[in-house]
C-alpha positions as CSV (number, residue, x, y, z in Angstrom):
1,X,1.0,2.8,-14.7
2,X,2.0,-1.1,-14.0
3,X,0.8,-2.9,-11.0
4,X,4.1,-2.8,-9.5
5,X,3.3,1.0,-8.7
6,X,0.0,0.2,-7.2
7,X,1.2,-2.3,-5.1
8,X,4.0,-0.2,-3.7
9,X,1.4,2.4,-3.5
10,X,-0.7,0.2,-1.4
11,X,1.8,-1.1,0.5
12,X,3.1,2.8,1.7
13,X,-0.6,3.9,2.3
14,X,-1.3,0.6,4.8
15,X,1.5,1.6,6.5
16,X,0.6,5.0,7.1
17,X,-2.8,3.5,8.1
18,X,-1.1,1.9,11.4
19,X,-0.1,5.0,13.2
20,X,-2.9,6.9,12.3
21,X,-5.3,3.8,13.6
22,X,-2.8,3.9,17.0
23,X,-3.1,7.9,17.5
24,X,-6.7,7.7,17.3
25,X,-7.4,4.4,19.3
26,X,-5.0,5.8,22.2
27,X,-6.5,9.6,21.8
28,X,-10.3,8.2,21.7
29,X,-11.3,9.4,18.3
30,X,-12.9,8.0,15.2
31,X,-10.5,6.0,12.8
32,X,-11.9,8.1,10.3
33,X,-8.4,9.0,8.3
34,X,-7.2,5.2,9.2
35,X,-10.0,3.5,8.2
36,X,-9.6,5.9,4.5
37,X,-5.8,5.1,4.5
38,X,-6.5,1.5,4.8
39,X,-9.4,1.2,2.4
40,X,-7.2,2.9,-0.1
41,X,-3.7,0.9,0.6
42,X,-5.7,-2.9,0.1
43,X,-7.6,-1.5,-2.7
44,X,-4.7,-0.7,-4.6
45,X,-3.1,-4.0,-3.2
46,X,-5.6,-6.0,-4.4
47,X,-6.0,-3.8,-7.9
48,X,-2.4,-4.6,-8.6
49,X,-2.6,-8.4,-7.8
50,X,-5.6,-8.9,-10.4
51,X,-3.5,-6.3,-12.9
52,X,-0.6,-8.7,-13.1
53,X,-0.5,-12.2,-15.0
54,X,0.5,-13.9,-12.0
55,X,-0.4,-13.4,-8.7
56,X,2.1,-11.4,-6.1
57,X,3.7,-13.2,-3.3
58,X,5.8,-12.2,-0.8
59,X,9.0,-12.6,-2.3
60,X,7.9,-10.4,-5.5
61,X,7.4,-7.4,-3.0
62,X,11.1,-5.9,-2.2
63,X,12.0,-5.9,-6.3
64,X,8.5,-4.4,-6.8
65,X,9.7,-1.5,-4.4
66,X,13.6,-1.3,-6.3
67,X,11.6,-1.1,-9.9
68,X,9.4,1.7,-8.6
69,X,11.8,3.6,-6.5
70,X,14.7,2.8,-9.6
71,X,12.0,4.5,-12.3
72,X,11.6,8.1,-10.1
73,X,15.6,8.4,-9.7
74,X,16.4,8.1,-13.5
């Protein structure tokens, strides 16, 4: 696996975090699922930034998604 796939990884599962932190916060419940998803997403963010030579910025992002998404549809 190359850090591009754990950072898309990461990327998908903070994104998922934010309705699941907005469904429990409106509902009155632990953000016990959000606070996992989150957890999860930056580790893997921050797991692919020390896996690559250079550091990601925000500009590497969208390619990162078009070489992960490009490897499943071969």
């Amino acid at each position: 696996m190359d850090s591009d796939f754990y950072l898309v990884s990461g990327v998908i599962l903070l994104a998922l975090s934010l309705p699941s932190f907005l469904n429990a916060f409106t509902h009155g419940r632990r953000f016990r699922l959000a606070s996992i998803l989150a957890v999860a997403g930056l580790g893997m963010v921050v797991f692919a930034n020390h896996q690559r030579i250079g550091s990601y910025t925000i500009q590497d992002v969208p390619p990162a998604f078009v070489r992960v998404f490009g490897q499943f549809w071969r």
